[in-house]
N, C-alpha and C positions, 0 to 999 in steps of 0.2 A: 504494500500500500504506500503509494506517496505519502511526502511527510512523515515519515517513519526514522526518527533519526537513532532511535538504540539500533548500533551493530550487531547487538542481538536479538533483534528484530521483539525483543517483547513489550511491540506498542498496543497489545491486546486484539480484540479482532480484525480477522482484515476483507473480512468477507461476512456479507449479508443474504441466504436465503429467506425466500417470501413465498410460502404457498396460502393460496385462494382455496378453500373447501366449497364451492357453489350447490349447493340444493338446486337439484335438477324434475322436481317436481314439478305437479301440471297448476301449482297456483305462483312460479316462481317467474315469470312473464318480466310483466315489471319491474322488479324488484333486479333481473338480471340488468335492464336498460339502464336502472339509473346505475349499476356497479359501473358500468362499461361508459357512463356519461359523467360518473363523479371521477375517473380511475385520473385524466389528466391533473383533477389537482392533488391527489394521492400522490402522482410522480412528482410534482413540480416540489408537495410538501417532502417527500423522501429525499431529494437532490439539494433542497435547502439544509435537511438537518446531516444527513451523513458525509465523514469527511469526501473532498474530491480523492479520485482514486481506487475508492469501495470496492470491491469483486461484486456484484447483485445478479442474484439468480432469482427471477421471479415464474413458479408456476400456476396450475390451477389444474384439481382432480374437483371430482361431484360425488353427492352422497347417495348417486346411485350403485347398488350390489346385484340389480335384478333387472326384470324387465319385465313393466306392468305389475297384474296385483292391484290389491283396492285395501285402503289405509283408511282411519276417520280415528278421530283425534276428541276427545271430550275433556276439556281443562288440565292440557297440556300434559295426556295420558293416552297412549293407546285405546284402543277398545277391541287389537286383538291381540290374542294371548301370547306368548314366549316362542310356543311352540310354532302358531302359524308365521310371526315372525320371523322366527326363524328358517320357514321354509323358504323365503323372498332374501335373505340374504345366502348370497352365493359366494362364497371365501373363494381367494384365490387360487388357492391349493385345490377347491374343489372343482374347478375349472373355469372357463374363458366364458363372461358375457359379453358378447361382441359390442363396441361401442367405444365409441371414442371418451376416455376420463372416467370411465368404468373403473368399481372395483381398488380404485387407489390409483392408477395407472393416471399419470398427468396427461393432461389434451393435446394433445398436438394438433398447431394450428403451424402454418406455412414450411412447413415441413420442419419444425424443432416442437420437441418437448417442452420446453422452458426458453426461456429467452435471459440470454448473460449479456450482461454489458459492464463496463467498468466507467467509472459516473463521470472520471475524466474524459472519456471522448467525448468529443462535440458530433452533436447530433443523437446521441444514445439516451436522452429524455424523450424525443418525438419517437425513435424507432421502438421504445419501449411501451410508447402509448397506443402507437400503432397496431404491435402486435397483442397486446393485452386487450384492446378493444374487440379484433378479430378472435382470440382464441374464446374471449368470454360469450363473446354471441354466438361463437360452437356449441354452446353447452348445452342447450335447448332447453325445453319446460315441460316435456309431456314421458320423462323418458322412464324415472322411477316415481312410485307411488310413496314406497318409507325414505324415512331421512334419516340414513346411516353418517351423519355428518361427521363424528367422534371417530368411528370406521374408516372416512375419508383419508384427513389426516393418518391416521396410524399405519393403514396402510399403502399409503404413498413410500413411506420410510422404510416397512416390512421387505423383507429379503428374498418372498415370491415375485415382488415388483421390480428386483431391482436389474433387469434386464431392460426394463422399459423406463424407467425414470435415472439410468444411470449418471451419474456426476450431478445434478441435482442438490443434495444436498451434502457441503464440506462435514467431514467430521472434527477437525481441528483447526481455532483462529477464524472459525465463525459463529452466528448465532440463527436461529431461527427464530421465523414470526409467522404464526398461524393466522389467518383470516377466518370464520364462516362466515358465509351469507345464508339466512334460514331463517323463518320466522316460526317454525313449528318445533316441539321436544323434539329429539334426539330418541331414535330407536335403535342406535348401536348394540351390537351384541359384542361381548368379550373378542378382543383382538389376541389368537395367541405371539407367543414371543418366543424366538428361537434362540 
């Protein structure tokens, strides 16, 4: 990272990962528009606070596991059981729901997983809004019923994924920052860990 004047380099992080969890349900419409129409002052405020220089990876997976299914929600509660939820969540391990951001696997939009930039180039604030804008109107509204959003995250990071979200996220001299967009509870089930 510029500006980094210890020789031994312990100027603390030097790299920022950022993934987006988006609720890819059929009431999630709007709610995706304004992410994708607030996202430019998100970059502009990110480039003001972190030093120039930064490594930034920003992605974006969905709390979809499944495809279709019928969900209904009474004061921030399921109203179906463990069990049937559990049949709508498809682990990765248990095989492939086709879909783009499925399952943890991040979106690929213009043909990258994530988009990296390092906050010193010029022009690397518009090409990060550009792509972030397109990847996030990938995401759709109609694709899962549950909001495995907890799920998202975890397994974007999980080690079935990481063929597909490979380099992603640093594991040393970075930090991460989870986003969700959701307005409904969280129907996660248990993420194992290897």
């Amino acid at each position: 990272m510029s500006g980094c004047s210890d020789p031994d380099g312990a100027c603390g992080c030097t790299a920022v990962d950022v993934l987006f969890v988006i609720d890819n349900s059929g009431s999630m419409c709007t709610f995706q528009d304004g992410l994708a129409a607030a996202f430019p002052t998100f970059v502009d405020a990110m480039y003001a606070s972190l030093p120039s220089g930064t490594d930034l990876h920003v992605g974006i997976t969905t709390s979809g596991f499944e495809l279709g299914g019928s969900h209904a929600e009474s004061n921030c509660e399921a109203q179906e059981s463990p069990a049937t939820i559990d049949q709508f969540f498809v682990r990765p391990s248990d095989g492939t729901v086709d879909g783009n951001g499925l399952q943890g696997r991040l979106v690929e939009h213009d043909g990258k997983r994530f988009f990296a930039v390092d906050t010193a180039e010029t022009g690397s604030q518009a090409a990060l809004t550009q792509w972030f804008t397109g990847a996030a109107n990938s995401v759709g509204c109609s694709v899962s019923s549950f909001e495995f959003n907890a799920a998202g995250a975890a397994w974007a990071l999980h080690p079935d994924n990481e063929t597909t979200n490979a380099g992603f996220v640093r594991d040393e001299g970075a930090v991460l920052v989870v986003f969700i967009l959701s307005y409904e509870a969280d129907q996660s089930l248990e993420v194992e860990s290897l």
